[in-house]
N, C-alpha and C positions, 0 to 999 in steps of 0.2 A: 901887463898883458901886451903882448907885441903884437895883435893884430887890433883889427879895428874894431872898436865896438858897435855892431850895430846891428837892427832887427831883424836883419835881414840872415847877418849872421847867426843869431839867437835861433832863426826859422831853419836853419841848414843842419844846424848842430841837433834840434828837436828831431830832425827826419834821419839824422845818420844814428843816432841812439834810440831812437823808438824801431827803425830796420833793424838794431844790433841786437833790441831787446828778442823781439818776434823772431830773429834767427837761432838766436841761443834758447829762449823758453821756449817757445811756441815748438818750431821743426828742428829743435835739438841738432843746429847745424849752424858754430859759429862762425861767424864770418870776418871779424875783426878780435886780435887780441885782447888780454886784460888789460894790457900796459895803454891801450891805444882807447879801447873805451874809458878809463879812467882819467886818460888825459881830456877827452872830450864831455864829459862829464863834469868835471872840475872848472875847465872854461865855461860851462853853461853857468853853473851856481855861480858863478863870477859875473855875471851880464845880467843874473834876473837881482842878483844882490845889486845892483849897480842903479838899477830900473825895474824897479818890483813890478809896477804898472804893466810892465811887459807881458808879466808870467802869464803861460796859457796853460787850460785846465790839461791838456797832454801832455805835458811839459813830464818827462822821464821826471825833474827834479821829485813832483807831486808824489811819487813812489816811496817817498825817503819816509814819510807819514811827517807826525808832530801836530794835528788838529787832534784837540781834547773836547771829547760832548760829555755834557750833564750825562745822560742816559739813554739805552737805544727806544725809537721810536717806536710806533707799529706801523707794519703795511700792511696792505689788503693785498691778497693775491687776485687778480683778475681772473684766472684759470687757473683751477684749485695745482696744489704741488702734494701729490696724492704719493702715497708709500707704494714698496711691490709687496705680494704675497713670497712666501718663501718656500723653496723647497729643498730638500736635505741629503737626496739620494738620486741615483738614475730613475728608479721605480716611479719617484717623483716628479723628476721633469719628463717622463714616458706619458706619467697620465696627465699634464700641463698638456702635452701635445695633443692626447685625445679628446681632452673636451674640447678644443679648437678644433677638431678635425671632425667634430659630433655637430657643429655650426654649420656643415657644410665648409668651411673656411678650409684650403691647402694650403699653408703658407710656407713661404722663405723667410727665415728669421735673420735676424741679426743680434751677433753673440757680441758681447763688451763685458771689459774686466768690471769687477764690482772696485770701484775705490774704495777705500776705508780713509773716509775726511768729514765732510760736513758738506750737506747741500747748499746749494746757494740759488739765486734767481737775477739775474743780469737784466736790465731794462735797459736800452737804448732809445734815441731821441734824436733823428736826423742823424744816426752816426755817431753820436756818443754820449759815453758813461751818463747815465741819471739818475739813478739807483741800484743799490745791491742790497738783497734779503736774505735771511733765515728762511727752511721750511716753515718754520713754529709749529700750527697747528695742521698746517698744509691749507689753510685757508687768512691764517695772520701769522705774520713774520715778523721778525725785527731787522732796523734798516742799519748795514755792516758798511754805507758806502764809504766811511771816512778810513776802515779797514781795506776795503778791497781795492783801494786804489793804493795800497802798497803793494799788490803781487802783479809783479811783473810780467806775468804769462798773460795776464786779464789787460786788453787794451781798452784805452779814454776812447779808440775812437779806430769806428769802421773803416772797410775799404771801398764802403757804401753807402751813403747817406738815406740809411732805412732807419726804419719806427720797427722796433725788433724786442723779444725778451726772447731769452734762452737760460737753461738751467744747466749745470752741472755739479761738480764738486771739489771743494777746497782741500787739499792736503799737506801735510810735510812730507819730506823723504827723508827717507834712513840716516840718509848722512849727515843731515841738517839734524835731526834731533841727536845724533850721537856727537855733533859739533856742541852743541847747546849743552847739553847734557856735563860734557869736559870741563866749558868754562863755568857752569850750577855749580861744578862738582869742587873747585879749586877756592870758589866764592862762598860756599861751604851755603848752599842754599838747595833746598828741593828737588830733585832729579824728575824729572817729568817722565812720568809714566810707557806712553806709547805715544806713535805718530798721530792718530787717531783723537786724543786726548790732546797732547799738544796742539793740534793744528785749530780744535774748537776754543779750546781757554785762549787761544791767539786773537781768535776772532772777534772774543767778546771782550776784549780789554776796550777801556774806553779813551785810552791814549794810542793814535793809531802808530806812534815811533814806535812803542814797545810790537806791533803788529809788526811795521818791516822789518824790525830788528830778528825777526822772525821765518826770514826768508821764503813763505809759503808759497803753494802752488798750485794751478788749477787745470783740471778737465771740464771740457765743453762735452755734453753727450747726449740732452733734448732739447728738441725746438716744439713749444707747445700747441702750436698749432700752423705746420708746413703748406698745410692746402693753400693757404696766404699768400704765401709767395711762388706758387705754382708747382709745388711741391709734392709728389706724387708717393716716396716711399722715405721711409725714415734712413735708409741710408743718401736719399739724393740731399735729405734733409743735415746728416752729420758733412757732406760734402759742402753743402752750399754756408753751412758755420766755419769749416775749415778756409773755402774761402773767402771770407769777411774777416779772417783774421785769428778769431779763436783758436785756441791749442785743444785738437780732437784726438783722443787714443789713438795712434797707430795698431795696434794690436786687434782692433775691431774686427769682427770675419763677417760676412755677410755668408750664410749657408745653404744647401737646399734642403735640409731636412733635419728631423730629430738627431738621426742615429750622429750627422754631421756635429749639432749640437752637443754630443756625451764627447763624441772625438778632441773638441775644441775646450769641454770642460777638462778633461784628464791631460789634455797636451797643456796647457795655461798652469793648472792644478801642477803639472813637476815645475814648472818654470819659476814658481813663487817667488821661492825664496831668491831668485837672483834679478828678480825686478827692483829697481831702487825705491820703488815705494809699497804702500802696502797695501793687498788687497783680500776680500774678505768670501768674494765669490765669482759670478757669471752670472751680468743680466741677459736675459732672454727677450728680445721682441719680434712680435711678427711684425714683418717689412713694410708689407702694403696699406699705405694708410686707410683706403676707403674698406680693407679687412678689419683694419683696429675700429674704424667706426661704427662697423657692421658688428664686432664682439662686441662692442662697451665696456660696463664702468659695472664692479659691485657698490658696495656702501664708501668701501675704503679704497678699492685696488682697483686698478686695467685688467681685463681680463684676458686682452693681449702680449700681456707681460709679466715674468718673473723673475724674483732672485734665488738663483743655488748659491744655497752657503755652501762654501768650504767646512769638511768636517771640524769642528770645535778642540782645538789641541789639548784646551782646559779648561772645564766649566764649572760654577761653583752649586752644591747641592747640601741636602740636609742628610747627614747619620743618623739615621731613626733605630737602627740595634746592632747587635753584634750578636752574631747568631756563630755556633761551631757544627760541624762537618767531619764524618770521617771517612779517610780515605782507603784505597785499597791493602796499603800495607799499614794502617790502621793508625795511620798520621793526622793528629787532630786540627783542623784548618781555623781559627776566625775569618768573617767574612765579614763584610759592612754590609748590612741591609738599607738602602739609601732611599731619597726621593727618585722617580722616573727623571732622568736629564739624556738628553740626544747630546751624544760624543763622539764627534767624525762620523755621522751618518746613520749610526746605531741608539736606539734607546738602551740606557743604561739603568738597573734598580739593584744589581749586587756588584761586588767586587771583592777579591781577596783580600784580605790581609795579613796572609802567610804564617806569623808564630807571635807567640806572647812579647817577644823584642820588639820584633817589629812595631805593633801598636805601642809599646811604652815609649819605645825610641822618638817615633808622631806626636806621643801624647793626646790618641787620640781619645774624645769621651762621647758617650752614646748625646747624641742632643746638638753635635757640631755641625757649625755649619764649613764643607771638606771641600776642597779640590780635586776636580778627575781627570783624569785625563787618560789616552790609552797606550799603554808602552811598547814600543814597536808598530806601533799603529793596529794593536792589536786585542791587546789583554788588556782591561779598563783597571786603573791603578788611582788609588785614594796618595793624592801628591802631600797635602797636607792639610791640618786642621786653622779657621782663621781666629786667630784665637782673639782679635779685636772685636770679633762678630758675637763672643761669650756672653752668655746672660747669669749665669750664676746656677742654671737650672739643672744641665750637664750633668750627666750619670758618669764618674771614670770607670774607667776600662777592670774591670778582675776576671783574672784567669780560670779557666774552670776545674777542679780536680780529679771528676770522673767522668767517664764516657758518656756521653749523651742519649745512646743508641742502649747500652748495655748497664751502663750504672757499674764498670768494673773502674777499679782507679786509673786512675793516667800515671805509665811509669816515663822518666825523662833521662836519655841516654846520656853517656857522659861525655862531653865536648860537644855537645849537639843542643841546639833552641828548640826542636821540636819536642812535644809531646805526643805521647804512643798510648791508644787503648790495647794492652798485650793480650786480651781475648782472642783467639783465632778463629772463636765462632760467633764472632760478634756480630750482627745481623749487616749492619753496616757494611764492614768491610768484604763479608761473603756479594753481598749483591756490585758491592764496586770491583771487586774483581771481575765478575761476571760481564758486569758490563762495559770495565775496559777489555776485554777481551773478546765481546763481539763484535768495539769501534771502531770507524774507519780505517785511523792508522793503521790496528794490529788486524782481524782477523776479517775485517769487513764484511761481517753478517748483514746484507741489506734487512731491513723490516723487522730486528730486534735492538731496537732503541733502546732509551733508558726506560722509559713508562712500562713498556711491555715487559720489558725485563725483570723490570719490578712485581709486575702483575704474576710470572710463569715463578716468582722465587717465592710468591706469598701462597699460589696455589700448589708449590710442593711439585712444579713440577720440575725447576731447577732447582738443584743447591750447590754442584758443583761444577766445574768447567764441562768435564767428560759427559754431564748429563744432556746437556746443547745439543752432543750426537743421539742421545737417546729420545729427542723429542719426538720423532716420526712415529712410536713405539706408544704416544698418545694423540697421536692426530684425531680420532673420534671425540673424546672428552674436550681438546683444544676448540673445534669444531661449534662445541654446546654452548659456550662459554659467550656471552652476549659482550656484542661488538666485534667480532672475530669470524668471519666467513668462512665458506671451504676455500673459496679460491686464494686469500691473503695466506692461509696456514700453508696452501701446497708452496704460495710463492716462497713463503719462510724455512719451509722444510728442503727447497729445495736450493735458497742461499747456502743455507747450513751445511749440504752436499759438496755445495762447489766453493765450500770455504777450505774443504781438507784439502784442496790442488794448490793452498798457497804455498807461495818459496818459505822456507826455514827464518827470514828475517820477521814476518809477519808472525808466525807461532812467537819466536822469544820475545818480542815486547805484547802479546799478548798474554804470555805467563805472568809477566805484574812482576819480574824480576828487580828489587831495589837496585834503583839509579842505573838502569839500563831503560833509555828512549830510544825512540824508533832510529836516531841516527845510528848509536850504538849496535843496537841490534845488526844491523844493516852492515858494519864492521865487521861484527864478531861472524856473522854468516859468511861470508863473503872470504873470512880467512879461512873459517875451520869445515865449510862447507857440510859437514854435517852436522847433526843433534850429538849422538856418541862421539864423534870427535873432539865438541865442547866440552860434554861431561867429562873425558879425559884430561882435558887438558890441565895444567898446574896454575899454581899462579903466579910464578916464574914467567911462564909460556904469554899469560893473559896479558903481564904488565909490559911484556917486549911490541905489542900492540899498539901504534900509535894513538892516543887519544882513551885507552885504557890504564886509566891508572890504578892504584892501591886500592881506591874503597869500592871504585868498579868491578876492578879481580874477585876481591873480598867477598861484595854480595853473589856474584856468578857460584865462587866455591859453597858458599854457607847454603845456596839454594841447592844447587843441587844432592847437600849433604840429606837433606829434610828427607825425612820417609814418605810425607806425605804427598810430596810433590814428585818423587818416586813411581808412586804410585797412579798420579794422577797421567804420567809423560808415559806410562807403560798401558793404560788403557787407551790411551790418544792412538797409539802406535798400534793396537789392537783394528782399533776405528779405523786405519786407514788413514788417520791424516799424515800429510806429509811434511818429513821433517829434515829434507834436504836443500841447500842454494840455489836456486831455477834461475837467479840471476846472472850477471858478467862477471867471469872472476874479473877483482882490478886490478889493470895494469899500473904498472910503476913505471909511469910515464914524469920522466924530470920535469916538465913543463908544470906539473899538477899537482904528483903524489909530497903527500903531506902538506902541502901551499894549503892556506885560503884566499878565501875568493870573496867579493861584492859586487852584485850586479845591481847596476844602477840605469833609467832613463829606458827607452820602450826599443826592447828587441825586435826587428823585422825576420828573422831568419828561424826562429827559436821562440816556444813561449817560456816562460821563465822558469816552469818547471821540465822542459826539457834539457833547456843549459845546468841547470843542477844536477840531474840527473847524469848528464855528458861528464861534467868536472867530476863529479864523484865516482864512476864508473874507470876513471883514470887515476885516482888515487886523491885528490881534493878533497875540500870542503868551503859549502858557501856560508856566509855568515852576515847577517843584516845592518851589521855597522861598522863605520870604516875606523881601523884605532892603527897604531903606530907597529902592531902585527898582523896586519891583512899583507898578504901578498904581492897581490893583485886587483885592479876594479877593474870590470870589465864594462864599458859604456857603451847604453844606444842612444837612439835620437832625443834629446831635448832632459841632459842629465842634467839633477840639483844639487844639492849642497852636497851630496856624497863625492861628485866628481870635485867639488872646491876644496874639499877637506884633501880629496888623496892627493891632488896638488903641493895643496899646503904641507902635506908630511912626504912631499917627493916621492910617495907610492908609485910602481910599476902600472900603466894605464893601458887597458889594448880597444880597441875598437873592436865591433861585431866579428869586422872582416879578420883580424887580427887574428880573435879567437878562433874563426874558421880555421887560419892557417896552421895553428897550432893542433887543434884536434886533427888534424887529417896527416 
C-alpha cells in the first residue's frame, strides 16, 4: 500500500464511500465511478484488516454482511406497525374520500407508490443504526438488524444526532433478481420466484453474507410519530427523513383532492411496468397530521389511510362446475363456475371455457384449484389448473352429447371443435338472438336487457327479431305485468322506434350473421352501403374485401340463401327500419387504409374511442396488441410496455401531434 496507513486515513476513506453510497442509492445520482469506488473500498478492507480495533459500526465494509445468529429475536414495537385497509377500484377510493369528508375533515392527501417488499422499522440512537424489525404481528417483530446493515440505501448513521424510528420497506429490483436468477439458473439450483419473495427469504436468512450477496433495497415512507419533531404534515415529515439521509420515493405527489388522487392512480398505474422495481398499488394519506389524529385508528387500520391494489393480473380460485351454454348460432360454450375472486378490479364467479379442446388441452377437472386472470384486460380467462394443489377428489371434465336447453343431440362440424345444438327452434338460441340483437354493439335498444328479454320471450310476446317492432301493438297488457310501469314501457317503446334510424352497420351484426362482429359489419357497410347491395353481392366480390375472407364470405352468402331470414329482412323493411350506411364512406387514405394501428399511454387531444373511430374512417384498424404486424403505435403521455415492445421490433412510432398531422 503506497500511502500511509493511518486513522485518520481510515476516517477519510469512511466519508468519501458512505457520500458515494447515499449518492448512488439514496438520490440515484452517482458521483464517482465504479473503477474509483472499488479502488477506495479495497484500501479500506486493507487498513481495518490491518487494525481491526479500528472498525467503526459505519464503516461501508459492515455492508458486506458475514455475522451469523442462532435465530431472530423478538421486538416489541413501541407504536403499533398497523396494516392499511384496501381498496380495488375508483368507486372505492371515492367512498375512502367520503367518509373522511363525513368527519368534517377536507383533506390534502399524499399519494405513494405501494412497494412490493417487506416492511421494516428503523430505530436510531443518537444517529445511528440500533435496530431493525419485521412488522410480525404489527405489535412483535423480529430483529433483521444483522441483515439490514447490508443494504446500502439504509445508513449506520444520521445527518442528525436524533433518537428517531421510522418505517418503510425493503425490496429487490427487477434486475437484481433476473441477475440472481441467471447465476441459480447455471448452478442448476431454484429460480426465485418474484421480487417480492426474494427480497423477504433474503431477509430471513440467518447468515447476513448470503443477505448482501443479495443486493437489496430500501424505501423510507413513515415517521410514526412527526409532531415530535415539530412536524406538522406527513409530507414535512417524508422531507425532513429525506433530510437525515434516508432514500424517500421520488414519485410521491402531495395532491388537493380525490379526483387529483384517481389521476395520480391511472398516471403511475401505465408507468408500472417501466419502473425498476415493483409495485403492487397507491397509498393514500391524509396530509395533515392533527386531521389523521382527529380520524384515528379502527381495530387494525388508520382510518386516515389506504391501499389501492393494482387490479390482480392472476389470482388463484376454486372450479366448483362446469356448466354449458347456448349461444345464438346454437354453439354449445363450457363455462367454469368458480369461487367469487376480485380480478383487476372486478369480481369474478364465471369464465369461458370456449370448447371441449380447450378444457382437455388445461386438463382442467371440476374441484381444481385454477388460475384467472383477464385477457386483454378484459374477458376473465381460467390460465391454468394447479395440479400440485390436487386432492384426488376432482371430477374430469366430460363433454356433454345433447343440448341442454332442448335435449336435441349435439351435431360436430367438420374441421371445427365446436359443438352445435341444430334445432333452430331451440328456446335457447331464439332468446340469444333476441337478445344480441337488442345489445349495445348491434341495435341498441335502451331498457331491453337480457332479464327483460327473457321475461317478453316467456310471456309470448317476442319470439322473433321483427316482433321487437310489434311490441307497441301490446303496450296495455306489458303495462299489467308486475314490475313494469307505464312510464318504463313508453321509454321502451320508444327506444325501439329510434332503434330503426340506425345506420346499415348496426342491423348486420345484429342479425347474428356467423362470424361477422361488429368490426366486420362496419366493413361490409361502409363498402356496399346498402342491405340489397350486400344480398347481391358474390363471393368473389365479398373476398376482394380487405379483412373478409373465405368463411366470412361463406356465412354472408349461406345467410342470406336461408328463407327464413328472408323473410325476416322483408318485414324489417316493412317496419321501416333502416338499412342503409348513415356513416363516412372510407377514405383510402395511404397513411391508414389497410395499416393497423395501437394506441397506447393517455391521449390529450382525442378520447380513445374517437382516434379509432378517426383511423377507421380512413381506412385502418386498431388493435390492442403490438406484434411484428402492427403498423403503427401511436403514443400519448406516460406510454408502457407497448411503446417498449414497438421499439424493440422497430415499429413506426407517431406521437399525438404526429397523428394530428397525418389526419388532416
Amino acid at each position: 500500500m503506497n500511502r500511509q496507513v493511518t486513522i485518520e486515513r481510515m476516517n477519510e476513506l469512511i466519508n468519501i464511500i458512505n457520500e458515494a453510497d447515499y449518492n448512488y442509492h439514496t438520490l440515484d445520482n452517482p458521483t464517482i465511478t465504479d473503477q474509483e469506488y472499488d479502488k477506495y473500498l479495497r484500501e479500506l478492507f486493507d487498513i481495518e484488516e490491518l487494525h481491526p480495533s479500528w472498525i467503526r459500526e459505519d464503516s461501508p465494509t459492515q455492508h458486506a454482511g458475514g455475522k451469523i445468529i442462532d435465530g431472530f429475536q423478538k421486538v416489541e414495537h413501541k407504536i403499533p406497525m398497523m396494516s392499511l385497509s384496501d381498496v380495488f377500484n375508483e368507486s372505492e377510493v371515492i367512498a375512502f374520500d367520503e367518509r373522511i369528508q363525513k368527519e368534517n375533515v377536507h383533506p390534502r392527501y399524499v399519494c405513494e407508490l405501494k412497494i412490493d417488499g417487506l416492511s421494516v422499522s428503523l430505530l436510531y440512537e443518537k444517529g445511528k443504526l440500533v435496530r431493525a424489525a419485521t412488522r410480525g404481528d404489527g405489535t412483535i417483530g423480529e430483529d433483521i438488524t444483522h441483515n439490514v446493515k447490508t443494504i446500502k440505501s439504509i445508513p449506520f448513521k444520521l445527518t442528525k444526532e436524533v433518537d428517531i424510528e421510522v418505517r418503510g420497506e425493503i425490496y429487490m429490483s427487477k434486475k437484481t433478481l433476473q441477475e440472481l436468477n441467471e447465476k441459480r439458473q447455471q448452478r442448476k439450483e431454484p429460480l426465485l420466484k418474484n421480487c417480492r419473495n426474494a427480497a423477504a427469504g433474503s431477509i430471513r436468512q440467518l447468515d447476513s453474507k448470503v443477505a448482501a450477496e443479495r443486493k437489496l433495497d430500501a424505501f423510507i415512507y413513515h415517521l410514526p410519530n412527526p409532531l415530535d419533531y415539530g412536524l406538522n404534515t406527513h409530507q414535512e415529515a417524508l422531507d425532513y427523513m429525506k433530510a437525515l439521509g434516508f432514500k424517500v420515493n421520488p414519485n410521491n405527489r402531495l395532491v388537493a383532492n380525490i379526483n387529483e388522487v384517481i389521476e395520480f392512480i391511472e398516471e403511475k398505474g401505465a408507468l408500472r411496468e417501466s419502473l425498476s422495481y415493483d409495485i403492487d398499488g397507491v397509498v393514500i394519506k391524509v396530509n395533515d397530521i392533527l386531521d389523521q389524529q382527529k380520524l384515528g385508528f379502527t381495530a387494525k387500520y388508520p382510518k386516515w389511510a389506504t391501499a389501492y391494489k393494482f387490479p390482480a393480473e392472476e389470482v388463484l380460485t376454486k372450479l366448483n362446475d362446469i356448466i354449458f351454454t347456448v349461444g345464438r348460432t346454437g354453439q354449445i360454450t363450457p363455462n367454469a363456475v368458480l369461487d367469487p375472486v376480485i380480478v383487476m378490479g372486478s369480481t369474478i364467479s364465471r369464465a369461458t371455457l370456449h370448447n371441449e379442446d380447450y378444457v382437455k388441452m388445461k386438463d382442467l377437472r371440476i374441484g381444481d384449484m385454477v388460475s384467472i386472470r383477464k385477457a386483454g384486460d378484459v374477458i376473465p380467462e381460467v390460465v391454468e389448473s394447479k395440479i400440485e394443489r390436487r386432492t384426488g377428489k376432482e371430477t374430469p371434465f366430460q363433454m356433454i352429447t345433447t343440448c341442454p336447453m332442448c335435449n336435441t343431440t349435439l351435431v360436430k362440424k367438420e374441421e371445427q371443435v365446436d359443438y352445435y345444438c341444430p334445432n333452430n327452434a331451440c328456446p335457447a338460441r331464439s332468446v340469444e338472438k333476441l337478445i344480441h340483437f337488442a345489445s349495445r354493439g348491434a341495435m341498441n335498444i335502451d331498457g331491453l336487457g337480457e332479464s327483460i328479454m327473457e321475461d317478453l320471450y316467456n310471456f309470448e310476446f317476442v319470439k322473433s327479431i321483427p316482433d321487437i317492432y310489434l311490441l307497441k301493438n301490446h303496450k296495455k297488457d306489458l303495462v299489467e305485468l308486475e314490475g313494469y310501469g307505464e312510464k318504463s314501457i313508453q321509454k321502451l317503446l320508444d327506444a325501439i322506434e329510434k332503434s330503426k334510424e340506425n345506420s346499415l352497420e348496426k342491423l348486420l351484426f345484429g342479425l347474428g350473421i356467423a362470424n361477422v362482429g361488429s368490426k366486420t359489419a362496419k366493413v361490409l357497410a361502409s363498402h356496399f352501403l346498402t342491405m340489397e347491395n350486400l344480398e347481391k353481392a358474390t363471393i368473389e366480390e365479398l373476398q376482394e374485401i380487405p379483412d373478409i375472407g373465405k368463411i366470412i364470405a361463406e356465412s354472408i352468402i349461406e345467410f342470406f340463401k336461408e328463407e327464413e331470414n328472408q323473410k325476416v329482412l322483408k318485414t324489417l323493411k316493412e317496419f321501416q327500419v333502416n338499412m342503409t350506411y348513415q356513416g363516412k364512406k372510407i377514405k383510402q387514405d395511404t397513411n391508414f387504409f389497410n395499416k393497423s394501428f395501437v394506441l397506447t399511454g393517455t391521449l390529450t387531444k382525442f378520447s380513445r374511442d374517437e382516434a379509432k373511430e378517426k383511423i377507421e374512417s380512413l381506412g385502418g384498424k386498431t388493435v390492442g396488441s403490438v406484434s411484428s404486424k402492427t403498423s403503427v403505435v401511436i403514443v400519448g403521455d406516460s406510454p408502457g410496455s407497448k411503446y417498449e415492445k414497438a421499439k424493440a421490433l422497430q415499429i413506426p412510432i407517431w406521437t399525438e401531434d404526429e397523428f394530428l398531422e397525418k389526419i388532416k
